[in-house]
MMTF fields as JSON, N, C-alpha, C and O atoms, coordinates in Angstrom:
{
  "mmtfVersion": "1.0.0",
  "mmtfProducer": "UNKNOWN",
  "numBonds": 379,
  "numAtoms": 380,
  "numGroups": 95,
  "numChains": 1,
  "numModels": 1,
  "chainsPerModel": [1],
  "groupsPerChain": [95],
  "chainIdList": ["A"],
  "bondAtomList": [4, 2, 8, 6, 12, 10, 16, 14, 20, 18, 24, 22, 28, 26, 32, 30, 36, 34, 40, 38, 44, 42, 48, 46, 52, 50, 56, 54, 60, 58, 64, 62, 68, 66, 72, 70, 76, 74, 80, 78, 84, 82, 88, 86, 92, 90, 96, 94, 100, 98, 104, 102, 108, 106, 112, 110, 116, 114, 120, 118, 124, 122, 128, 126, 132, 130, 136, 134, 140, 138, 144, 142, 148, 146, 152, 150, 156, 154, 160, 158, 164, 162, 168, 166, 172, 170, 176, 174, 180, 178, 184, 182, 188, 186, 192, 190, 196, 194, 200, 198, 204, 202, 208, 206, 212, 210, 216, 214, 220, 218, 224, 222, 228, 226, 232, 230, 236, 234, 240, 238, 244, 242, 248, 246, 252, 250, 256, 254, 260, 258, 264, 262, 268, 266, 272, 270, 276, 274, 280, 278, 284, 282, 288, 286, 292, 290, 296, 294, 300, 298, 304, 302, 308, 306, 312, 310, 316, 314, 320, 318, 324, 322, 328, 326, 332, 330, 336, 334, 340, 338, 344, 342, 348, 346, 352, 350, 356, 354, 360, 358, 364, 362, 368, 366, 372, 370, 376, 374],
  "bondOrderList": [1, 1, 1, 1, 1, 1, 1, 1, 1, 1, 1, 1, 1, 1, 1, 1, 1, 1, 1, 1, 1, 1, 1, 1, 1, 1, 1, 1, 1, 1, 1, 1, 1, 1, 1, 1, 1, 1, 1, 1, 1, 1, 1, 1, 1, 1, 1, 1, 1, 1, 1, 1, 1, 1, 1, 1, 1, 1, 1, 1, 1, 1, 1, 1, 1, 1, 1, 1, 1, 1, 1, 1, 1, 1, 1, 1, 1, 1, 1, 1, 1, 1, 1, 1, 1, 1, 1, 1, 1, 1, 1, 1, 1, 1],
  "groupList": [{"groupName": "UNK", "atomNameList": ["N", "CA", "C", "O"], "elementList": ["N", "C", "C", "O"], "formalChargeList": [0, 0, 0, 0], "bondAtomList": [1, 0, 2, 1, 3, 2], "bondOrderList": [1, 1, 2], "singleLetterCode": "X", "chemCompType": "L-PEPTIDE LINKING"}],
  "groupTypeList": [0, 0, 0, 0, 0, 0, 0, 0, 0, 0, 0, 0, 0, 0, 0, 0, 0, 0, 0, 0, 0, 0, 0, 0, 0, 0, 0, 0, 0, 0, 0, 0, 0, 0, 0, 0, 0, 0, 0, 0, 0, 0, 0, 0, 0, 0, 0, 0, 0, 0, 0, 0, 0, 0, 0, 0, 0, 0, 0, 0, 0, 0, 0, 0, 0, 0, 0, 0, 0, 0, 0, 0, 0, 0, 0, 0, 0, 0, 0, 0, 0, 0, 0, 0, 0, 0, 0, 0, 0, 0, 0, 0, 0, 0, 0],
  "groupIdList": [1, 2, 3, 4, 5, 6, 7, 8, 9, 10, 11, 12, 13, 14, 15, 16, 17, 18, 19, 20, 21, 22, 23, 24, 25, 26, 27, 28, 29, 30, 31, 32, 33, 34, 35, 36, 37, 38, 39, 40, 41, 42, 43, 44, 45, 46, 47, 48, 49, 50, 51, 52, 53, 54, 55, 56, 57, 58, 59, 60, 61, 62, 63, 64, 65, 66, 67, 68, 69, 70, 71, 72, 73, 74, 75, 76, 77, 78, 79, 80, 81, 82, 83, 84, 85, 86, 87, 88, 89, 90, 91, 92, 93, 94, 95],
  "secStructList": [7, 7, 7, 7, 7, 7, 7, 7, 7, 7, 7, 2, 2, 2, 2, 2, 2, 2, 2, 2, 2, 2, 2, 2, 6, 6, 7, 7, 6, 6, 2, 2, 2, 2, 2, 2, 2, 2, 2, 2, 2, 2, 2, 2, 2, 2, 2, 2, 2, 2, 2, 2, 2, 2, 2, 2, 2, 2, 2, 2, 2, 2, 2, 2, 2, 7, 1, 7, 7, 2, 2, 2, 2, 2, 6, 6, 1, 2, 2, 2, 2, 2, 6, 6, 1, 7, 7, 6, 6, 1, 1, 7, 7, 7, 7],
  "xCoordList": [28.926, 29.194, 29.806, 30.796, 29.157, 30.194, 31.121, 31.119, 31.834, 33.127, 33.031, 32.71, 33.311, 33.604, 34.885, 35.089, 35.73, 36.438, 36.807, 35.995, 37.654, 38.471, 39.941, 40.863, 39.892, 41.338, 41.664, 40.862, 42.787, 43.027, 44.676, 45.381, 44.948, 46.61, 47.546, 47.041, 48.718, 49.675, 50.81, 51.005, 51.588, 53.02, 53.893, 53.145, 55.135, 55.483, 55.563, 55.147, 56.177, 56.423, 55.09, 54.987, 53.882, 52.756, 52.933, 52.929, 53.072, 52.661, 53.345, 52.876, 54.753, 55.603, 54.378, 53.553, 55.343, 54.114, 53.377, 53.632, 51.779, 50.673, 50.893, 50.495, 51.719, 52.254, 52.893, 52.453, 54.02, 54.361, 53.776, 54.154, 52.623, 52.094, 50.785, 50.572, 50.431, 49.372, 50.008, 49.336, 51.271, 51.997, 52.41, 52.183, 52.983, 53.236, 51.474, 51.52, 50.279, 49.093, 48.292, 47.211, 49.168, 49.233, 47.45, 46.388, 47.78, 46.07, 46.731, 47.735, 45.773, 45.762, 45.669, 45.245, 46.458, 46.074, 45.378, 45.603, 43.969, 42.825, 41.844, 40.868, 42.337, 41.344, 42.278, 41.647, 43.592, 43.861, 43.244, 42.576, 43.651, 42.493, 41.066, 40.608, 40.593, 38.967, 38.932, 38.046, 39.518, 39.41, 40.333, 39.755, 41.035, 41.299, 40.335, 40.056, 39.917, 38.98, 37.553, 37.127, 37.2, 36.211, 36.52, 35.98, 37.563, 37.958, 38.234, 38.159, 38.648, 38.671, 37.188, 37.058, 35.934, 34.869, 34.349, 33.736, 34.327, 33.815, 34.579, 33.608, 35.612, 36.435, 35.565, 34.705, 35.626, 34.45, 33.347, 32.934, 32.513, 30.935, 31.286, 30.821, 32.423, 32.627, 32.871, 32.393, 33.493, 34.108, 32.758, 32.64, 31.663, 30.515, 29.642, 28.954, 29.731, 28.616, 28.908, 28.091, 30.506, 30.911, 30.789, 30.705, 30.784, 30.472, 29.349, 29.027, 28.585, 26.362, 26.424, 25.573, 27.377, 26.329, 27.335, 26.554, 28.491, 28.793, 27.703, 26.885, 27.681, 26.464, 24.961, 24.29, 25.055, 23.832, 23.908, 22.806, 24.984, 25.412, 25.368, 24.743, 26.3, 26.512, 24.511, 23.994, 23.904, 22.583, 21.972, 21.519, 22.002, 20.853, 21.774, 21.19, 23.027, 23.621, 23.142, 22.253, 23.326, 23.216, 21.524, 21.21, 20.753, 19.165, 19.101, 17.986, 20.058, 19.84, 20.414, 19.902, 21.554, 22.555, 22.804, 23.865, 22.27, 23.419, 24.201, 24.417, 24.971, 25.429, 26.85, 26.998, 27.603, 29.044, 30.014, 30.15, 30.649, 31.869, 32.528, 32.883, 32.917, 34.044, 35.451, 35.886, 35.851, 37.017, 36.848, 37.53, 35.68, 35.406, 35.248, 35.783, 34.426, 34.488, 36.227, 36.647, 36.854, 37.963, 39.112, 40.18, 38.791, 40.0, 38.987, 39.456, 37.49, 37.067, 37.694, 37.516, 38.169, 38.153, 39.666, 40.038, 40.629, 41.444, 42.289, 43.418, 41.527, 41.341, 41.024, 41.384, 40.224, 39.609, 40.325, 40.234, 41.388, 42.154, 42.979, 43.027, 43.962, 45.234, 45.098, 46.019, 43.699, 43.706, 42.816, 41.988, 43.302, 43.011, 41.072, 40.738, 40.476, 39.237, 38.629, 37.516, 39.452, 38.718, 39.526, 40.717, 39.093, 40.087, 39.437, 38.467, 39.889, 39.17, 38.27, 37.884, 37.778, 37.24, 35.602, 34.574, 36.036, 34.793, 34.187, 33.239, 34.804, 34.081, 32.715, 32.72, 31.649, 30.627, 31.28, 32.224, 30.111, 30.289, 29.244, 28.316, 29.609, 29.169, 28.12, 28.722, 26.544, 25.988, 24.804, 23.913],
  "yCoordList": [-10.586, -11.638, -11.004, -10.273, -11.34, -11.046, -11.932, -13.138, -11.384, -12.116, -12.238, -11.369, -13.301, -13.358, -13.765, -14.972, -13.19, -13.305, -14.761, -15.19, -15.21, -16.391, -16.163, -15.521, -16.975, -17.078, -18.502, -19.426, -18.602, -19.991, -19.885, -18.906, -21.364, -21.318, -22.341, -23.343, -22.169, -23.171, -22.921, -22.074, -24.03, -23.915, -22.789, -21.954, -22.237, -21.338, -21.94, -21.345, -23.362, -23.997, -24.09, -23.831, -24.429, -23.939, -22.53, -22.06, -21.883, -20.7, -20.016, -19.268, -20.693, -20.276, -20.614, -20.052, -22.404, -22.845, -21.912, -21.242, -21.902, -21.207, -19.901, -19.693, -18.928, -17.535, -18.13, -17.812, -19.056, -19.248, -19.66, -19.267, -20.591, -21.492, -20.028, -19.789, -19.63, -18.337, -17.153, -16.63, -16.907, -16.239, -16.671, -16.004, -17.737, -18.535, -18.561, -18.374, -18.729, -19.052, -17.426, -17.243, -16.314, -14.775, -14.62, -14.179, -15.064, -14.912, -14.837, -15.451, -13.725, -13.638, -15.252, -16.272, -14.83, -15.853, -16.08, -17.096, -15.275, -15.337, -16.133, -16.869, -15.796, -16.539, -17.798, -18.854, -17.921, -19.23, -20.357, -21.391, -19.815, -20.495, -20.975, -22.094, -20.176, -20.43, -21.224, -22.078, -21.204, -21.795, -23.393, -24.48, -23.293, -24.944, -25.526, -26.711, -25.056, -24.971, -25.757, -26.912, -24.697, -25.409, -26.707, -27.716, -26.602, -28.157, -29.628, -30.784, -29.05, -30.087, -30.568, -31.569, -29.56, -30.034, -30.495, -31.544, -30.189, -30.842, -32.237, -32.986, -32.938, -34.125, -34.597, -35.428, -34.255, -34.724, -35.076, -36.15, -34.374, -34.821, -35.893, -37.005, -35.593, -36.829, -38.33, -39.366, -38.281, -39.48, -39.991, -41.212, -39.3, -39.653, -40.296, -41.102, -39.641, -40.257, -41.414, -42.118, -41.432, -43.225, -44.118, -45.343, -43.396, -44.628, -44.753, -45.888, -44.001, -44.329, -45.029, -45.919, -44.958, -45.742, -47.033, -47.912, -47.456, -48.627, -49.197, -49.939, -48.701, -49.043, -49.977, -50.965, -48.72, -49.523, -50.219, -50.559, -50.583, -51.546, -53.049, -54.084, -52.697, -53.798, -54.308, -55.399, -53.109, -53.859, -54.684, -55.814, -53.84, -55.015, -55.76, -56.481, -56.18, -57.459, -58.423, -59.198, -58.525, -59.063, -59.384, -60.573, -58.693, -58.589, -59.609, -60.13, -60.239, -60.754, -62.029, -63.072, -61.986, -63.532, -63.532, -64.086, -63.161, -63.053, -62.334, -61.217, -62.907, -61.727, -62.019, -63.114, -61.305, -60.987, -61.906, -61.386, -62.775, -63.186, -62.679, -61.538, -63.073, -61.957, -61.713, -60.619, -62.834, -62.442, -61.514, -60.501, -61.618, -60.71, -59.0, -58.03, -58.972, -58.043, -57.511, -56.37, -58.39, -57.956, -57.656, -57.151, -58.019, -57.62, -56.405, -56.112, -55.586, -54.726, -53.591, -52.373, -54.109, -52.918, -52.632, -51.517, -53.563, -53.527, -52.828, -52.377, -52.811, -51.878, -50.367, -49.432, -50.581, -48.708, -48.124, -46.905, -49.033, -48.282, -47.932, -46.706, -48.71, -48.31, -47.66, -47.059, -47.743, -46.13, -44.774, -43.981, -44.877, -43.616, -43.083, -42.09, -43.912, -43.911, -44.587, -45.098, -44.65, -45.664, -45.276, -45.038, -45.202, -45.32, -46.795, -47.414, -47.095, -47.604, -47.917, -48.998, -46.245, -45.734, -45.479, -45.162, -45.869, -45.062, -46.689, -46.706, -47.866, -48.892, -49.699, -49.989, -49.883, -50.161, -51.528, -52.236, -51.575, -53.11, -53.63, -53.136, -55.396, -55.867, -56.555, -57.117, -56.681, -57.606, -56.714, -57.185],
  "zCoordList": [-75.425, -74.467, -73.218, -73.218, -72.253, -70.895, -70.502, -70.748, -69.953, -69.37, -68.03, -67.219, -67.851, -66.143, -65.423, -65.556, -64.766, -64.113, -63.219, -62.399, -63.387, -63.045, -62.464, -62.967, -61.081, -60.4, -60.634, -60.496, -60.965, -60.531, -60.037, -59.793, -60.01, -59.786, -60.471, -60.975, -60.511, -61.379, -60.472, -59.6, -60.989, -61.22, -61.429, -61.937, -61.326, -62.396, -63.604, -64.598, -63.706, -65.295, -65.773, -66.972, -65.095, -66.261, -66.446, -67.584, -65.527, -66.051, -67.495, -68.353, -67.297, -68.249, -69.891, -70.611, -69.603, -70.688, -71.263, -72.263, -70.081, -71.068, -71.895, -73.041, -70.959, -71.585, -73.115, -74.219, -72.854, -74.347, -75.127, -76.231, -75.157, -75.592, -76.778, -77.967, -75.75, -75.85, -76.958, -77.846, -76.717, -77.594, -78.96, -79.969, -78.947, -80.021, -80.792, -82.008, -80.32, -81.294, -81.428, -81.988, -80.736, -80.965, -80.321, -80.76, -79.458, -78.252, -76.875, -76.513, -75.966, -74.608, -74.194, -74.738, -72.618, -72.02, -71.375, -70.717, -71.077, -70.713, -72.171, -72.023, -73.241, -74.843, -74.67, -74.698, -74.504, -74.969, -73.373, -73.373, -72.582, -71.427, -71.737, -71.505, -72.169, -72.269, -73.451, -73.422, -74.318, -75.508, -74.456, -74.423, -74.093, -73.536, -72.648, -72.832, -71.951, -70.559, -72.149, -72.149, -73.187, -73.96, -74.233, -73.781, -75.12, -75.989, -75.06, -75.477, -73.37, -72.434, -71.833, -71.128, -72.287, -71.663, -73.085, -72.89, -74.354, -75.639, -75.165, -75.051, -74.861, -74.977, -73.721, -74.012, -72.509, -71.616, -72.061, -71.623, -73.019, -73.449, -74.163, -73.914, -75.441, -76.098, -75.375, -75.835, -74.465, -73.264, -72.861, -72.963, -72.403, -72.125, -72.304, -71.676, -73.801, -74.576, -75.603, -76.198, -75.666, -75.858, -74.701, -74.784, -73.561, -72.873, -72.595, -72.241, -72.615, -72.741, -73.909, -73.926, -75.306, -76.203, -75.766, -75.4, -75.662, -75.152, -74.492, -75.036, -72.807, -72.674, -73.19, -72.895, -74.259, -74.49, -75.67, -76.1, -76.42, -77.245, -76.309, -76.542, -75.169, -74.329, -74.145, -74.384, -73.685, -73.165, -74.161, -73.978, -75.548, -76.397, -76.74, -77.549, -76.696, -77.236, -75.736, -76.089, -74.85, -73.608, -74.249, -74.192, -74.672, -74.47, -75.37, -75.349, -76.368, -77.618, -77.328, -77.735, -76.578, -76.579, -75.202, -74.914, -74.418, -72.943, -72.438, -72.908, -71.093, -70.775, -71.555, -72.098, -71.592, -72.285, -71.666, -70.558, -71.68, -71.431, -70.522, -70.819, -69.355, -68.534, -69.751, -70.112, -70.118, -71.034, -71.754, -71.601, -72.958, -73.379, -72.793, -73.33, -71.641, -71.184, -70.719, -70.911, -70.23, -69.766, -70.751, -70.405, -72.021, -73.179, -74.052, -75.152, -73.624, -74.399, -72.833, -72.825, -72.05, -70.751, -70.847, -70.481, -71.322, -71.791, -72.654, -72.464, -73.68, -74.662, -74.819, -75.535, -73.855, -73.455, -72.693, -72.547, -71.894, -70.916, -71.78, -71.873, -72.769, -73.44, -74.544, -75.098, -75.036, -75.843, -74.893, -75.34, -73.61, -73.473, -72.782, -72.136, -73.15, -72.995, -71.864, -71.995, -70.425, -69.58, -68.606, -68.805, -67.742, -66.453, -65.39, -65.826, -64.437, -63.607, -62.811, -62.365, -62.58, -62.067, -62.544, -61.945, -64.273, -64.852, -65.482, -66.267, -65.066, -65.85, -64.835, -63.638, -65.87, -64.789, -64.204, -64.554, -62.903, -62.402, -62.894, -63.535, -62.305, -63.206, -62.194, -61.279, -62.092, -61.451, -60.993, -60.286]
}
């Protein structure tokens, strides 16, 4: 595998952090980076692709009974925000 070279920047208190953080799991902090940098883009695909199949849960129920309730919609958007899975930003509109 090649490696490629990465700059980035922090804090000093991250920096502290990652050094300890990296030490304590007895890995560089170039492996414990990349290994976070992975598991934050695996949690991205995952985020994704619950909200495509939402999506398309939402479409064939709509295809079957209508469209959804605003209430309804607004206590399932509800929900996705306070566990973590929704921001504002990322909920479709509606129309």
């Amino acid at each position: 595998m090649t490696a490629r070279k990465l700059s980035i920047s922090v804090t000093p208190e991250v920096e502290e952090t990652i050094k300890a953080v990296a030490a304590e799991e007895g890995k560089t902090v170039s492996a414990w980076l990349a290994e976070a940098a992975v598991e934050k883009a695996h949690l991205a695909a995952l985020h994704a692709a619950g909200r495509a199949a939402e999506a398309a849960r939402e479409l064939v129920y709509e295809s079957e009974h209508g469209a959804l309730p605003e209430e309804s919609r607004q206590r399932a958007r509800e929900f996705l925000m306070e566990a973590g899975l929704l921001d504002h930003e990322t909920w479709p509109t509606v129309g």
